[in-house]
C-alpha positions as CSV (number, residue, x, y, z in Angstrom):
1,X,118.3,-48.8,20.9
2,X,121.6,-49.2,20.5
3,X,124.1,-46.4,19.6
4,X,125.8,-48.6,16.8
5,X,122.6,-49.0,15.1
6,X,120.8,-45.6,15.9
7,X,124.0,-44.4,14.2
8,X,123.6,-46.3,10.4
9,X,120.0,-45.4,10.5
10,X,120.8,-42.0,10.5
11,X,123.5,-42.5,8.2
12,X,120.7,-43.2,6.0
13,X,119.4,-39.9,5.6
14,X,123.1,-38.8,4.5
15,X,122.7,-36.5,1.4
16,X,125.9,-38.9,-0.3
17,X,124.7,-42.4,-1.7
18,X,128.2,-44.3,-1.1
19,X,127.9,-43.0,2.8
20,X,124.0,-44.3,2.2
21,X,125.0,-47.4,0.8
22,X,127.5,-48.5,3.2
23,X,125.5,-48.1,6.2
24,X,122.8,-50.1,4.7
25,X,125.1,-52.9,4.5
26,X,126.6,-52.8,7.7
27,X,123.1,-52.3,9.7
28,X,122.4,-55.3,8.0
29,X,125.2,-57.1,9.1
30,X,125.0,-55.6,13.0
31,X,121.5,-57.3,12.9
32,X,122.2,-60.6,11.1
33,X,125.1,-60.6,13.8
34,X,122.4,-60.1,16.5
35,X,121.0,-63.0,14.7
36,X,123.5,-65.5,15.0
37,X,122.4,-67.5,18.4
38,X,119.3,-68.2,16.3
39,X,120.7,-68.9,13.5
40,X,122.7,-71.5,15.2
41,X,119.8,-73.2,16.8
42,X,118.2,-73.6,13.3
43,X,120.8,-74.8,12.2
44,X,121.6,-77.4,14.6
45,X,118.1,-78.6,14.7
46,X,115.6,-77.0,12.2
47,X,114.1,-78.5,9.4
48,X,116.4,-79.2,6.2
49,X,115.1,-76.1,4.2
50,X,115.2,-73.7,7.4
51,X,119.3,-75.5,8.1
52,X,119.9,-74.1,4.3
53,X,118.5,-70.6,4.8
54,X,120.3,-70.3,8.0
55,X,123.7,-71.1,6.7
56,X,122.8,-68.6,3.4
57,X,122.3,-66.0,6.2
58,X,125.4,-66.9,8.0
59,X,127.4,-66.3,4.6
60,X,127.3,-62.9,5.2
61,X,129.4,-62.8,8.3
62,X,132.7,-63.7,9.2
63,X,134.3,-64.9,12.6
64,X,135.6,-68.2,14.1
65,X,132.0,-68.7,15.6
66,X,130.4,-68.4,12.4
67,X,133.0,-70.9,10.8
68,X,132.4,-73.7,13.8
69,X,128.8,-73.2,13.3
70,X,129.0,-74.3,9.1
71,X,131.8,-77.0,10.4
72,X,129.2,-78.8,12.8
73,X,126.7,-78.6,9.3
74,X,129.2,-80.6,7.7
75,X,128.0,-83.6,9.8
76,X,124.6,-82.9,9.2
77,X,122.6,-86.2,7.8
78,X,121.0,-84.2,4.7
79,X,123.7,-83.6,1.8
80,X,122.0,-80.7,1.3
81,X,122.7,-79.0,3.8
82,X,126.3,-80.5,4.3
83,X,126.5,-78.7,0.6
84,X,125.2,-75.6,1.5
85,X,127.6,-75.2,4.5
86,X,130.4,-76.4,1.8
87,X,129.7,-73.8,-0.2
88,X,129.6,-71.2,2.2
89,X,132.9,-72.3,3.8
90,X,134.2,-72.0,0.3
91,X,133.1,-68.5,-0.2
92,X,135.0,-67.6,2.6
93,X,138.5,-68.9,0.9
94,X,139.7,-68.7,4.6
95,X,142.5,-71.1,4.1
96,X,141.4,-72.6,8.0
97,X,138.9,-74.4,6.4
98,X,140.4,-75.9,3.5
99,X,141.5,-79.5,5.6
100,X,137.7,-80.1,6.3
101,X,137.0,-79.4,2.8
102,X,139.6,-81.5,1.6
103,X,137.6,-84.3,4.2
104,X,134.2,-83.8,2.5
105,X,136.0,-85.1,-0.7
106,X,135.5,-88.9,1.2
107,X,131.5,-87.7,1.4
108,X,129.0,-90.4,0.5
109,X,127.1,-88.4,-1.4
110,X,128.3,-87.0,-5.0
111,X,126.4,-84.0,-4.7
112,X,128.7,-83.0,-1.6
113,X,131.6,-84.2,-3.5
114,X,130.8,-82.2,-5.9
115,X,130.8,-78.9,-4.1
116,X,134.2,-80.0,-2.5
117,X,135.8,-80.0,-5.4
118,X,134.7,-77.2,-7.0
119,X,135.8,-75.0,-3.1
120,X,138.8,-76.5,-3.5
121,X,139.6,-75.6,-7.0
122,X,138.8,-71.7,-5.8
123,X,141.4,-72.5,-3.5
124,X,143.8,-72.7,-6.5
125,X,146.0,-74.5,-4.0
126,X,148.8,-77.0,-5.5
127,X,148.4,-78.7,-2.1
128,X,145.2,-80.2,-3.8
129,X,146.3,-81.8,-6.6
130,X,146.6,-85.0,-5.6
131,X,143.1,-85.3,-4.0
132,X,141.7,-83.2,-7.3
133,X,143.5,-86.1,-9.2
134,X,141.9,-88.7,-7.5
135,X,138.3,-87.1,-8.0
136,X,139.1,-87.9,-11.7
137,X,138.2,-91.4,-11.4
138,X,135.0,-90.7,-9.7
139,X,132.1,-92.8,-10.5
140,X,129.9,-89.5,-11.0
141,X,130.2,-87.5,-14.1
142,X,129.3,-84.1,-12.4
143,X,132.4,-85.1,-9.7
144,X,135.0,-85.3,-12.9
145,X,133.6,-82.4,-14.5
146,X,134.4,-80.2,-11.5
147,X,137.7,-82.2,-10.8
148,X,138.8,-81.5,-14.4
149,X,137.3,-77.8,-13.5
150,X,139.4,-77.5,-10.3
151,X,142.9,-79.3,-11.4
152,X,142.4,-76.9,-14.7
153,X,141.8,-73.9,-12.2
154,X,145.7,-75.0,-10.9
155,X,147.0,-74.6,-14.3
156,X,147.9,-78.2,-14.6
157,X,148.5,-78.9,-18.2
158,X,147.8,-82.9,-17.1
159,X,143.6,-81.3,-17.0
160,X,143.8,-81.0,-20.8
161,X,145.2,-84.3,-20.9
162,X,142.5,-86.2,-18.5
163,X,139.9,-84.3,-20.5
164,X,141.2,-85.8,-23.2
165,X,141.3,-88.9,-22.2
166,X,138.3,-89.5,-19.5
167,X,135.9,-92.5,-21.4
168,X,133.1,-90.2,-20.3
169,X,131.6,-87.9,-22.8
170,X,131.3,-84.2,-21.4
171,X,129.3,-81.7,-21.6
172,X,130.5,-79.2,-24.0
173,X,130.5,-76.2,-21.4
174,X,133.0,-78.6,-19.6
175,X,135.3,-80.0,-22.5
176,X,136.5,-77.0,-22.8
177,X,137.0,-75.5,-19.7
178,X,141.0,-77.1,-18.4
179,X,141.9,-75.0,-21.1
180,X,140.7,-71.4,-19.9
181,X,143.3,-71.3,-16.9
182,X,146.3,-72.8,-18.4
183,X,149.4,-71.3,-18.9
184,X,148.2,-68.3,-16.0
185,X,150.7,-69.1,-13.5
């Protein structure tokens, strides 16, 4: 076995629960790391629920591997699982990835457009704007929603006045929210 992990097993057994706790997590890590070649493969070539699961389980870890792994998913034929690996990429707010975010705005599908914009308003990045803007005029609904979501997110007044504005009629939950980050910078 190896030392690293005979090591958090018996930090298990430790009489403190935050020592407990910690090793927990980080044997789980040290195994989903002994994972990743696996993960990888499913990725690159499993079926489109099994892709989706493997990019959750590569959301745990970090590392330039990891990150080239979720960048190859981007280019995957299933918007699902070009979405998932979006999402995950966006969890990381590793400011690496936010260029091939910015390219998934340009995605065919609105669902993957979707989940671009909303990464990129996590960003909270003024470098954005523009792009967010553009999302504005979306034909999708759920694509402006998270557009007025993201620009709002940047504390640009000009999402109060788009929501104001857009001919589309939002959902409540969404009206309202340009007006929740305003004014924070």
């Amino acid at each position: 076995m190896d030392k690293r992990k005979e090591l958090l097993i018996n930090a298990l057994q430790d009489k403190q629960e935050e020592v407990r706790k910690v090793a927990a997590e980080a044997l789980e890590r040290l195994e989903v790391r002994q994972r990743i070649e696996p993960l990888e493969q499913k990725v690159a070539s499993g079926a489109m629920l099994v892709k989706i699961r493997a990019i959750y389980a590569l959301g745990s870890l970090r590392g330039h591997r990891v990150i080239e792994i979720l960048l190859k998913a981007l280019n995957d034929p299933s918007e699902d699982v070009r979405a998932a690996a979006i999402r995950v990429l966006g969890s990381y707010m590793d400011s690496s990835v936010m260029s091939q975010l910015a390219e998934a705005l340009k995605d065919p599908s609105p669902v993957v457009v979707r989940v671009a914009v909303a990464a990129l308003g996590n960003f909270r990045n003024p470098k954005f704007i523009g792009p967010l803007f553009q999302m504005l005029k979306h034909q999708d609904q759920g694509v402006v929603e998270r557009a007025i979501d993201a620009v709002g997110k940047l504390g640009d007044k000009r999402a109060e006045d788009q929501r104001s504005e857009t001919p589309r009629v939002l959902s409540p939950k969404r009206f309202h929210a340009p007006r929740l980050d305003l004014g924070k910078k």
